[in-house]
PLY file of the C-alpha trace (Angstrom):
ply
format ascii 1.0
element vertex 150
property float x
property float y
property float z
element edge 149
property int vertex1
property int vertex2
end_header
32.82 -33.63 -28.87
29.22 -34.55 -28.64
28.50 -32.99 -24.71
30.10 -29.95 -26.74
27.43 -30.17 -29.79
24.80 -30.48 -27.30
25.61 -27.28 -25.53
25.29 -25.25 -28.93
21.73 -27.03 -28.99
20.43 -26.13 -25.66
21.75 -22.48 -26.12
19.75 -21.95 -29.65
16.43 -22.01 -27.46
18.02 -19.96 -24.70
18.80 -16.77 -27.11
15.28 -16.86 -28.68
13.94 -17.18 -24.79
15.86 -14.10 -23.76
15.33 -12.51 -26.82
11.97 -12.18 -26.91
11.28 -11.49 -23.11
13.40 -8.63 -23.95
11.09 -7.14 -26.46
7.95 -8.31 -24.58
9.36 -6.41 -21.93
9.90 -3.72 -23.84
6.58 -3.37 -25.55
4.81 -4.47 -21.86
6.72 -1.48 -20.14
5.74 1.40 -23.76
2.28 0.17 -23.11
2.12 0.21 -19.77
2.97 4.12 -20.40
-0.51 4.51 -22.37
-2.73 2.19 -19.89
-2.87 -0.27 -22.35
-0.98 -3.36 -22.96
1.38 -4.81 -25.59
-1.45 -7.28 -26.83
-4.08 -4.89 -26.98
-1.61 -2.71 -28.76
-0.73 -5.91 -31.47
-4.52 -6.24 -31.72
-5.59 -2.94 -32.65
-2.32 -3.02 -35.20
-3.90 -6.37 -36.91
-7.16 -4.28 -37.38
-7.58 -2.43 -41.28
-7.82 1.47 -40.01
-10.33 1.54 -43.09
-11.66 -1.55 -43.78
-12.07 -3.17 -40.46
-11.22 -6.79 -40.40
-12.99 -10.10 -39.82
-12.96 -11.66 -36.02
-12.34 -14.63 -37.52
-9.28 -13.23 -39.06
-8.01 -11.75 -36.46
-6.88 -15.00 -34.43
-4.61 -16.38 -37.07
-3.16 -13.13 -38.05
-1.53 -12.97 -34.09
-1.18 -16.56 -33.51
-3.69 -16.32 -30.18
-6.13 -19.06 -28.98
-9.90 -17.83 -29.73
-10.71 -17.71 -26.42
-7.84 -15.17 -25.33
-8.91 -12.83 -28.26
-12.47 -12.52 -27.39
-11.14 -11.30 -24.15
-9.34 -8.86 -25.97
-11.84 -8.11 -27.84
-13.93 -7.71 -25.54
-11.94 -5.15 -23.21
-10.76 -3.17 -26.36
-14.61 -2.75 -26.84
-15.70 -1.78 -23.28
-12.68 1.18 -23.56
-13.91 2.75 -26.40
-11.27 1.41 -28.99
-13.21 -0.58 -31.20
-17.03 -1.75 -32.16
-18.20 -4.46 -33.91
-20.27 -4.13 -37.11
-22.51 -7.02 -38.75
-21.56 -8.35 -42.58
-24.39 -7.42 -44.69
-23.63 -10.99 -45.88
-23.51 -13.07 -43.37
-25.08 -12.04 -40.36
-23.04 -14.52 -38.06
-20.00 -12.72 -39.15
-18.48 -9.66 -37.15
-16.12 -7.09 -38.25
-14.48 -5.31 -35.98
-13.72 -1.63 -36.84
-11.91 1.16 -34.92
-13.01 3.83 -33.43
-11.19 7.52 -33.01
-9.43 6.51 -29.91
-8.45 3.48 -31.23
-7.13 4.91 -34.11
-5.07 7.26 -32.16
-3.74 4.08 -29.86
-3.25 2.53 -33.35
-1.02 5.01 -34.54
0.90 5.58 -31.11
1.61 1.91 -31.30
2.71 1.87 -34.57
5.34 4.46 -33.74
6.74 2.14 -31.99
7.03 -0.83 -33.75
8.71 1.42 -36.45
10.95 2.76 -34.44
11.66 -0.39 -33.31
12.67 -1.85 -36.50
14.25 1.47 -37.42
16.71 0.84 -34.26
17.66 -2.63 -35.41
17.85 -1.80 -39.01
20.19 1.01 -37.75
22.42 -1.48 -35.97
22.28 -4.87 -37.75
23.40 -4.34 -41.60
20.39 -6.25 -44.25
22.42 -8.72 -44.56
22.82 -10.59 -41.45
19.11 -9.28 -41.15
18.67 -11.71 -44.06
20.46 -14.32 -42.82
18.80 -13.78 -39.59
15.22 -14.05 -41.29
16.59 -17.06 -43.26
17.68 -19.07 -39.77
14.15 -18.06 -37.61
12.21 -19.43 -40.79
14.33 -22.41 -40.35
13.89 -22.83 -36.42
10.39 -22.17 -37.02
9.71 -25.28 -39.83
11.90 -27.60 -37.76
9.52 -26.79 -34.35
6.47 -26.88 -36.49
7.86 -30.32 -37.71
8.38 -31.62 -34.60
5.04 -30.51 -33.42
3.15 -32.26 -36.44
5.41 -35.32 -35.78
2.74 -35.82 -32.42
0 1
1 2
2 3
3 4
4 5
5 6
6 7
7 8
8 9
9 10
10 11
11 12
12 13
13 14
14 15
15 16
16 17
17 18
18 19
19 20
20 21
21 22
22 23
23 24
24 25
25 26
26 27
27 28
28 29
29 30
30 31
31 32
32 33
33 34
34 35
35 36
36 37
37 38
38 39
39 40
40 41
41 42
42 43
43 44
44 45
45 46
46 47
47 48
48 49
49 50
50 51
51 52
52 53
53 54
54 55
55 56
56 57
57 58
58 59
59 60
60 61
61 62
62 63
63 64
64 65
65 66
66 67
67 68
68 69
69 70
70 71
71 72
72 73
73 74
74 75
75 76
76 77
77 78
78 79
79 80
80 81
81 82
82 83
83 84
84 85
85 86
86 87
87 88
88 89
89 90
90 91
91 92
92 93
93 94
94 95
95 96
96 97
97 98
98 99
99 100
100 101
101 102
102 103
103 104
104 105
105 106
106 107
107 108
108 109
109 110
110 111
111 112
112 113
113 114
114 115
115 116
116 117
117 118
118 119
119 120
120 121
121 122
122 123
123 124
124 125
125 126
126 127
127 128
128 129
129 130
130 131
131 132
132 133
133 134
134 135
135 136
136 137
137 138
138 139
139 140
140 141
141 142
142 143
143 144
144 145
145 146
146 147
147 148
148 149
């Protein structure tokens, strides 16, 4: 009975595993199509087309270590998809803001995360979408318990 439990266990982080190196995958290879990549792409979607956002804002808002965004950051800038503008209040702080051709890679890439979600929205009725949501929020607190546990 228990070796059985166990199994059920050691599958939950199996099926988020395969899961999401499906979808990585996926976004990777749509990227790939545009000479970009999928974490560029996720970058210039966390980006206000109007407002610009905040660097420092940007790292929490993709949960990605400072040092790989200002890589990021960095490249998006030397292609021509973003610049980075100076508060008027605090010179320290950078905004970065899009530029045409990131605006257009923007939009592409938000096509596709629609679509996306239009797919599995298609397929997978709202409420075992719910349900779904419901159990990842519950994986999620019970990792981010055991990591505060250390």
């Amino acid at each position: 009975m228990m070796d059985n439990n166990k199994e059920k266990i050691e599958n939950v982080d199996l099926i988020l595993k395969q899961t999401w190196l499906a979808v990585s995958k996926m976004y990777t290879e749509l990227a790939q199509e545009h000479d970009s990549t999928a974490v560029q792409a996720l970058t210039l979607l966390k980006i206000d087309p109007k407002e610009g956002t905040r660097s420092t804002n940007l790292g929490p808002k993709m949960a990605i270590e400072p040092t790989s965004l200002t890589r990021i950051i960095k490249l998006l800038e030397d292609n021509g998809y973003i610049y980075k503008e100076k508060t008027t209040t605090d010179k320290r702080e950078v905004i970065i803001k899009l530029t045409d051709k990131g605006l257009n890679s923007r939009n592409m890439s938000k096509e596709v995360v629609v679509n996306f979600n239009k797919k599995v929205m298609e397929k997978i009725s709202p409420d075992k979408l719910e349900t779904f949501k419901e159990v990842m929020s519950e994986i999620m607190k019970i990792a981010s318990d055991i990591n505060n546990k250390k």
